[in-house]
C-alpha positions as CSV (number, residue, x, y, z in Angstrom):
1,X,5.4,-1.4,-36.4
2,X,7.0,-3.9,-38.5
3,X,7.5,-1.5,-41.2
4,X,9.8,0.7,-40.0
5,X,13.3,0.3,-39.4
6,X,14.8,0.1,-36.3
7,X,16.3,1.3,-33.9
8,X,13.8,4.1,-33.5
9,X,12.3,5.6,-30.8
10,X,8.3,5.3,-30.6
11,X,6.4,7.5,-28.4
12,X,2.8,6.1,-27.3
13,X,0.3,9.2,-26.7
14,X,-2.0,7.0,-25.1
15,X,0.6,6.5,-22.5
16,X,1.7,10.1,-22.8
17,X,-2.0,11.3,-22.0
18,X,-1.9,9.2,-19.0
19,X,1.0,11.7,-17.5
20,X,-0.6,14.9,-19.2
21,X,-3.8,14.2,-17.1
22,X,-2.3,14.1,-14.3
23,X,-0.1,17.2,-14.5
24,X,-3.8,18.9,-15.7
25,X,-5.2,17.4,-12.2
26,X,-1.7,18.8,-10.3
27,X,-2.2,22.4,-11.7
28,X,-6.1,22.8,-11.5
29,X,-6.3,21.5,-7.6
30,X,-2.7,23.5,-6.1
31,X,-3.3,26.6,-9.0
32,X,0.8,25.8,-9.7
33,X,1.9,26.3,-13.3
34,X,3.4,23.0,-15.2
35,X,6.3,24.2,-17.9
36,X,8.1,21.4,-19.2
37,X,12.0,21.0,-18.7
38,X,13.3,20.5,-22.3
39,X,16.8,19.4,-21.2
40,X,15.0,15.8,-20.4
41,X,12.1,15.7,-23.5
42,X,12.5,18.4,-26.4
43,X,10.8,16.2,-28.8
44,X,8.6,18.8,-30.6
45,X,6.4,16.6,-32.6
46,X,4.5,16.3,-29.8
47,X,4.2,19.8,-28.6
48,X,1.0,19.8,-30.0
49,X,-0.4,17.4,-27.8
50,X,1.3,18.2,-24.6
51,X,0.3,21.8,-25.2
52,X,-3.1,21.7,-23.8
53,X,-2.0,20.3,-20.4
54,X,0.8,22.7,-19.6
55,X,2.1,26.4,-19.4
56,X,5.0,26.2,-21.5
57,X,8.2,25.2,-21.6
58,X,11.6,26.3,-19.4
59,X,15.3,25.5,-20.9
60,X,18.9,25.5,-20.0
61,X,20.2,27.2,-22.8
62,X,19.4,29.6,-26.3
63,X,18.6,27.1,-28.3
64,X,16.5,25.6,-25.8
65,X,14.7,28.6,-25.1
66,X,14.3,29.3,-29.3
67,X,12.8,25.8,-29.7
68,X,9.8,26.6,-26.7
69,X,9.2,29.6,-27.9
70,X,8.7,28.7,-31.9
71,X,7.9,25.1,-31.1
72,X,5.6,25.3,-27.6
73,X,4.7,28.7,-27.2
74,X,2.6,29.8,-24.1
75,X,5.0,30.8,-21.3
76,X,8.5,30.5,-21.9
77,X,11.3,30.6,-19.1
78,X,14.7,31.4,-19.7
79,X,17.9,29.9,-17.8
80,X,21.3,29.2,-18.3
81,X,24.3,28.2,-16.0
82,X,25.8,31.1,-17.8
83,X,24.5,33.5,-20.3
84,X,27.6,35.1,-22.7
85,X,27.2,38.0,-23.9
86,X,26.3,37.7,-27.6
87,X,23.6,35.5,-26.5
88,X,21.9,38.1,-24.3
89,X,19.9,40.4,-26.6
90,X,18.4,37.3,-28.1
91,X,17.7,35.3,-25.4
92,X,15.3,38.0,-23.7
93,X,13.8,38.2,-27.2
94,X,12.2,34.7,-27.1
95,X,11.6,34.6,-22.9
96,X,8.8,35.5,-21.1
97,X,11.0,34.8,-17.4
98,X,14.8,35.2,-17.5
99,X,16.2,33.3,-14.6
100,X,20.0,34.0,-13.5
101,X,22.1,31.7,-11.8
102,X,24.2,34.0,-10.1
103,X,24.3,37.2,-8.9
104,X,27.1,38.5,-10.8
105,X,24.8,37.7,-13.9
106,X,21.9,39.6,-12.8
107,X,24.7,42.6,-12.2
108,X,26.0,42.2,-15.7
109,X,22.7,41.5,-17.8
110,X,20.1,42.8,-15.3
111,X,19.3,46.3,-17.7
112,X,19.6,44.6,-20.8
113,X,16.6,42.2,-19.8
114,X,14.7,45.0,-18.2
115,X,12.0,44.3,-20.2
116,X,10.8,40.9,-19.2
117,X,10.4,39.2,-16.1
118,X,13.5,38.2,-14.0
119,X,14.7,36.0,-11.6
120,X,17.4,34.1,-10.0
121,X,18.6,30.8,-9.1
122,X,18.7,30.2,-5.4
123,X,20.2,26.9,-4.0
124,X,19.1,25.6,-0.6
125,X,22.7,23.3,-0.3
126,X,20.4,20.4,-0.4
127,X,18.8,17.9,-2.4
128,X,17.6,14.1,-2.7
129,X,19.7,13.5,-5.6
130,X,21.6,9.9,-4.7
131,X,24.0,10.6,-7.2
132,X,27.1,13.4,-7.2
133,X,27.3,14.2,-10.1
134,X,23.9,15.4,-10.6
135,X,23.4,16.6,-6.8
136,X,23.0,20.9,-7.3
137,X,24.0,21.1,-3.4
138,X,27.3,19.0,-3.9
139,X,31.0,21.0,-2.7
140,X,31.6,24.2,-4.2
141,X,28.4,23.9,-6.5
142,X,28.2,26.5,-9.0
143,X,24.4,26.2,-9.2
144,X,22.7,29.1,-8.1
145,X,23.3,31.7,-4.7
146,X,22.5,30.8,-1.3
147,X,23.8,33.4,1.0
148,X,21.3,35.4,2.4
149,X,23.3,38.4,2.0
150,X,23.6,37.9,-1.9
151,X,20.5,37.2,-2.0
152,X,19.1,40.3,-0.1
153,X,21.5,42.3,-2.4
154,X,19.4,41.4,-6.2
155,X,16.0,42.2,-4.2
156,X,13.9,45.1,-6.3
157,X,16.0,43.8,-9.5
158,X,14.2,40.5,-9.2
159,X,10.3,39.2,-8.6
160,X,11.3,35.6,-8.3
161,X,13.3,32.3,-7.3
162,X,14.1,29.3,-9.1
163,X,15.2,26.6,-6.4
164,X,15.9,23.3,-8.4
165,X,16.7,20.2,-5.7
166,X,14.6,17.1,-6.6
167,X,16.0,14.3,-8.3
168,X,13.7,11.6,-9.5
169,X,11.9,12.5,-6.1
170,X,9.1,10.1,-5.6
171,X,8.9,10.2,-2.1
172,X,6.1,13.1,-0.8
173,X,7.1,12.8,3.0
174,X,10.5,13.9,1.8
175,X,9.7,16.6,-0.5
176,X,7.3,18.1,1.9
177,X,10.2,18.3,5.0
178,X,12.3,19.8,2.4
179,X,10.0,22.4,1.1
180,X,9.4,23.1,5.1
181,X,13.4,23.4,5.4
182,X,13.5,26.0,2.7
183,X,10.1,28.1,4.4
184,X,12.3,28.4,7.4
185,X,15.2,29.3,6.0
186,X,14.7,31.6,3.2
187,X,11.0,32.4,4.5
188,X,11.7,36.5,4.9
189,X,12.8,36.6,1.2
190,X,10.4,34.3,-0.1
191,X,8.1,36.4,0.9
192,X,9.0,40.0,-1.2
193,X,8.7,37.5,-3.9
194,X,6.0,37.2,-6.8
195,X,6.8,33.7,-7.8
196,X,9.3,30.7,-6.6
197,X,9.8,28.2,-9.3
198,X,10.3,24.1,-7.2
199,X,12.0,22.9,-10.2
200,X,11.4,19.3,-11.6
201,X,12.4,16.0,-10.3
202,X,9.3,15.5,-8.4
203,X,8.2,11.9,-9.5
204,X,4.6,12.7,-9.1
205,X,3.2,10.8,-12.0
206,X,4.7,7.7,-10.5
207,X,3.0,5.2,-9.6
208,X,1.0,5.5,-6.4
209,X,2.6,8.8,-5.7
210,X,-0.1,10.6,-3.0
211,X,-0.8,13.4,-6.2
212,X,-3.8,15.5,-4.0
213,X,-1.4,16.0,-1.5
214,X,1.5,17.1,-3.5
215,X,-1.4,19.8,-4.6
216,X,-2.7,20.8,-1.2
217,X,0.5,21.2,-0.1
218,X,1.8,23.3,-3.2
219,X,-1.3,25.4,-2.1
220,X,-0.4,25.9,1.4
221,X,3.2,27.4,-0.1
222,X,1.7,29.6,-2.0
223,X,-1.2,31.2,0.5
224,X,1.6,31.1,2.2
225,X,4.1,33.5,0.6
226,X,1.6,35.1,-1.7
227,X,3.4,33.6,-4.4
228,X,2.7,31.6,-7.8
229,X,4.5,28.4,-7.6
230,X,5.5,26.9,-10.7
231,X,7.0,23.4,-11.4
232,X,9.0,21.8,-14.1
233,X,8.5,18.5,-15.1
234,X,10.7,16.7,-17.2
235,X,10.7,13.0,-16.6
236,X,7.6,12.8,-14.8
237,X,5.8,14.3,-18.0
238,X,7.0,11.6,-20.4
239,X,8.1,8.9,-17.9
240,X,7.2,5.5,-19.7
241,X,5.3,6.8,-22.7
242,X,8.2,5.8,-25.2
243,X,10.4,2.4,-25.9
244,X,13.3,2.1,-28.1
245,X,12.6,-0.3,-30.7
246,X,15.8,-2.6,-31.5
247,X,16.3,-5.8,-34.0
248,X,18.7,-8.6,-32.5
249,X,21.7,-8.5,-35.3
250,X,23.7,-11.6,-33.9
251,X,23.5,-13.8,-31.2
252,X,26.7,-15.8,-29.7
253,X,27.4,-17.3,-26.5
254,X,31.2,-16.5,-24.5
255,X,29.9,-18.4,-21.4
256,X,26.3,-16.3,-21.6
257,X,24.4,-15.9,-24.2
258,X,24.5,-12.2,-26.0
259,X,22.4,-10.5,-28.4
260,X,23.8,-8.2,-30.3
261,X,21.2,-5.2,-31.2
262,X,21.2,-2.4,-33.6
263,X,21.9,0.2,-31.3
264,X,23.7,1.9,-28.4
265,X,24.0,2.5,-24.8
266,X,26.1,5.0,-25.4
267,X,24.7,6.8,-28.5
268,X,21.2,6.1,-27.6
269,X,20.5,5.9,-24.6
270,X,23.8,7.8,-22.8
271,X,22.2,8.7,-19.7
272,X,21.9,5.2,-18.4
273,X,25.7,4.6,-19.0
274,X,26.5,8.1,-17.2
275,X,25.1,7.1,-14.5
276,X,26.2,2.9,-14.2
277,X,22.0,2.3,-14.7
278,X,20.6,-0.7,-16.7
279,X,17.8,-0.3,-19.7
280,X,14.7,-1.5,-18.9
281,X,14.4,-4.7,-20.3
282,X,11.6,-7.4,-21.2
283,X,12.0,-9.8,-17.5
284,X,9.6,-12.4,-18.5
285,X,10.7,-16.3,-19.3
286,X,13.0,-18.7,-18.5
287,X,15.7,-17.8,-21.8
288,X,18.4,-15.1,-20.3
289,X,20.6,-13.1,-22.4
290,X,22.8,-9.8,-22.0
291,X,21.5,-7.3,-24.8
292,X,24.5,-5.1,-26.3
293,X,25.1,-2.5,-28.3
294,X,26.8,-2.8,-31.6
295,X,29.9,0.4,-31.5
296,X,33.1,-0.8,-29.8
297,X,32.7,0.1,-26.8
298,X,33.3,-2.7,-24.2
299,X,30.5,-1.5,-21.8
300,X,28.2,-0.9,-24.5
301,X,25.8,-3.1,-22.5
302,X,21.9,-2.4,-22.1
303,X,21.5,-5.3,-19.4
304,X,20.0,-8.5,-19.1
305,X,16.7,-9.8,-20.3
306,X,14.9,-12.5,-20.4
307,X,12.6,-14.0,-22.7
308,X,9.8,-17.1,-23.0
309,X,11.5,-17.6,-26.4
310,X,15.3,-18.4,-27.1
311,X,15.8,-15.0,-29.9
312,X,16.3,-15.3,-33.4
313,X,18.5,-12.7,-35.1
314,X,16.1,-10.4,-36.5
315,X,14.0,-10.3,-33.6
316,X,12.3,-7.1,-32.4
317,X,13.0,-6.1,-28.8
318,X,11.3,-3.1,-26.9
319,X,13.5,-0.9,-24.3
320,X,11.0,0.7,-21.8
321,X,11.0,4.4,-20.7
322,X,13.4,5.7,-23.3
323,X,11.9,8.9,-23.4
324,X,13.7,11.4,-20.8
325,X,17.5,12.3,-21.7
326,X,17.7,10.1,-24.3
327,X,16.9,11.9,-27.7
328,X,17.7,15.0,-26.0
329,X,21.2,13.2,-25.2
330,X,22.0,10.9,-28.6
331,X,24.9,11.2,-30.9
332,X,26.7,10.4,-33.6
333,X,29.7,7.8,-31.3
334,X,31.0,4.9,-34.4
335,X,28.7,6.4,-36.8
336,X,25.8,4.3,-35.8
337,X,22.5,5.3,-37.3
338,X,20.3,7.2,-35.3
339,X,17.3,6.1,-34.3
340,X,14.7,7.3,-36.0
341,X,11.5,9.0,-34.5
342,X,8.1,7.5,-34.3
343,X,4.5,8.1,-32.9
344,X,1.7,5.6,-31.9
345,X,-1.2,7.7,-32.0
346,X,-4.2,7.3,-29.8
347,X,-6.1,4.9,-32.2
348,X,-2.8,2.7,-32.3
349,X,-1.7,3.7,-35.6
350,X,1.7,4.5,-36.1
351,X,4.1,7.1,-37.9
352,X,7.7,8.0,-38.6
353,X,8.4,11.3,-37.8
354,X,11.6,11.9,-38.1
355,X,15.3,10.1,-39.5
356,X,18.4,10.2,-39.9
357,X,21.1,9.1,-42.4
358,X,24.3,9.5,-43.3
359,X,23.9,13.1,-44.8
360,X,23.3,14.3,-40.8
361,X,26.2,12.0,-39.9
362,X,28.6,14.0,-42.1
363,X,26.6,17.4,-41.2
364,X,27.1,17.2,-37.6
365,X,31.1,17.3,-38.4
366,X,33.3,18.9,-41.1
C-alpha cells in the first residue's frame, strides 16, 4: 500500500464478498432478484466479481444504463426522472426493463419502447428517509405517480412498478409495516402486475439486520401478488468494503490541533458534506485532531479522529466506508487530484486501477 500515491480509493474484495454473500443468501431463500443501483457504486472494475452474486444492474440515467449493459451485463433496468427525446431510441437499445416516472412519459415514449419490458414509477407518499432532501414522498415530489386513477389509466401499457422509499433502512419491523401499508393500499393494482421493483435502501447487510426474515417476507409479497420482486442495492452491496487512503500534509494547532490531508470533503467524498455527516474516522487513542481537506473551502472538514500516536506529516490515514456516492459523486472543485482507484484482492495483494492527472483535469472543461 505504501507504494501508491494517495489519496486513492482502495476497495477490499474480501470485504466486498462479505456483502455479495449475503445478497446471494437474500435472493436464493425469497427467489427476489438483486440488480445493483449504479447511482451509489458504478465502479466497474469490479463488475467482474460482483457479477456472480447479482442480476444486473438498474440506473438513473443513459449513461448509466450504457455502462450496465457494456460493463455488467445480465439484466439491465432502465430509469430516468425524465427521458428527452434524443435519448429515447438509445436507451431502449441497451435496457432489458424501461421504468417511467410519470405517466405523461409512458404516453409520450410508451410505442417507441414497445419492444422491451415497461414499467412505471409508483410513489406510496412515504418513506423512512430522515432527511428532506433525499425523502421521494416530500411536498409536491416529482418522483413517480401515486393516484390510483393515474395509475389505473397506464394498466395494459405496463407489467410492472418500481416503488423506491427506503433510505439507509436498517430497521426490518419498519420496512415490513411499510411494505404492509403499500399491500393495502395499492393491493388491486399490484395484483395485474408481473413484477414490483422495492427499490434499495434496505440496509440488509448491516450488521445484525434479521436477513431470513427480510427473505420470508419478500416471499410472502410475492405468493402474494404473483409477482417477481426485485430489489436494488446500492449501499448495502458495497457498504464498508472500501476506505479512502489519505497522507497528513501539515499539521498546526489554532486552539485544536488539525491535520491537513491530501484530499477533500467536498471533491471526494461530497455526499457526507450534502448531507452535514462526518467521515468515518480512526476513534482509537488518547491524541485528538480535526482532519481537513486541503481546497479552500472553510467546511472542508472530514471530522475528528483520534489517534494512540500524535501524527507526523506524511502519515497515512484510512477513511472507512468510502465506497457508496463517493466515486460516483467526485469532481474536479480547486483542481485537487483525484483519487486514484485501487483494489486489495482476496490474497491481500494490491493494484491500481485507475488515475487521474492533470490531462482529465483540463478534459473535463474547455
Amino acid at each position: 500500500m505504501s507504494e501508491l500515491q494517495t489519496p486513492y480509493y482502495l476497495i477490499d474484495k474480501a470485504r466486498l464478498r462479505g456483502n455479495m454473500e449475503k445478497v446471494a443468501r437474500l435472493r436464493e431463500r425469497s427467489g427476489a432478484k438483486a440488480l445493483l443501483a449504479l447511482k451509489c457504486f458504478a465502479t466497474w472494475s469490479v463488475f467482474d466479481f460482483m457479477r456472480d452474486f447479482m442480476d444486473g444492474t438498474t440506473s438513473s440515467s443513459l449513461f448509466e444504463l450504457r455502462l450496465g449493459h457494456e460493463e455488467f451485463g445480465k439484466e439491465t433496468h432502465a430509469y430516468s426522472v425524465a427521458w428527452a427525446d434524443h435519448e429515447i431510441d438509445e436507451a431502449v437499445g441497451y435496457a432489458d426493463k424501461i421504468i417511467f416516472n410519470s405517466l405523461g412519459q409512458l404516453d409520450r415514449f410508451g410505442d417507441r419502447a414497445k419492444g422491451i419490458t415497461t414499467g412505471l414509477r409508483l410513489n406510496p407518499r412515504f418513506s423512512t428517509s430522515g432527511f428532506d432532501l433525499a425523502d421521494p414522498a416530500r411536498p409536491f415530489s416529482r418522483l413517480g405517480e401515486w393516484d390510483t386513477a393515474r395509475l389505473e389509466a397506464a394498466m395494459g401499457r405496463i407489467s410492472g412498478v418500481m416503488i423506491h422509499y427506503n433510505c439507509e433502512n436498517g430497521d426490518f419491523e419498519l420496512f415490513d409495516h411499510q411494505l404492509a401499508r403499500i399491500e393495502t393500499e395499492f393491493g388491486d393494482i399490484l395484483h395485474k402486475l408481473d413484477w414490483v421493483s422495492l427499490g434499495g435502501g434496505i440496509h440488509f447487510t448491516g450488521e445484525g439486520y434479521p436477513l431470513d426474515r427480510l427473505a420470508d417476507r419478500l416471499a410472502a409479497f410475492s405468493r402474494k401478488f404473483g409477482v417477481q420482486v426485485y430489489l436494488e442495492p446500492g449501499e448495502a452491496s458495497i457498504t464498508e468494503s472500501t476506505t479512502l487512503e489519505v497522507s497528513v500534509l501539515d499539521l498546526i494547532n489554532n486552539g485544536k490541533d488539525v491535520a491537513i490531508v491530501d484530499s477533500s470533503i467536498e471533491a471526494h467524498m461530497l455526499d457526507l458534506l450534502i448531507y452535514r455527516e462526518t467521515a468515518k474516522l480512526p476513534q482509537h487513542g488518547e491524541h485528538e485532531y480535526q482532519i481537513a481537506g486541503k481546497t479552500c473551502l472553510a467546511g472542508d472538514i472530514f471530522g475528528d479522529a483520534r489517534f494512540a500516536q500524535p501524527l507526523k506529516i506524511g502519515d497515512r490515514i484510512s477513511i472507512a466506508d468510502a465506497a457508496g456516492y463517493t466515486m460516483v459523486k467526485k469532481n474536479w472543485f480547486n483542481g485537487v487530484a483525484m483519487p486514484a482507484i485501487a483494489i486489495r484482492e482476496e490474497d491481500g495483494s494490491i493494484r491500481s486501477v485507475r488515475s487521474f492527472g492533470y490531462d482529465d483535469y483540463k478534459g473535463s472543461l474547455s
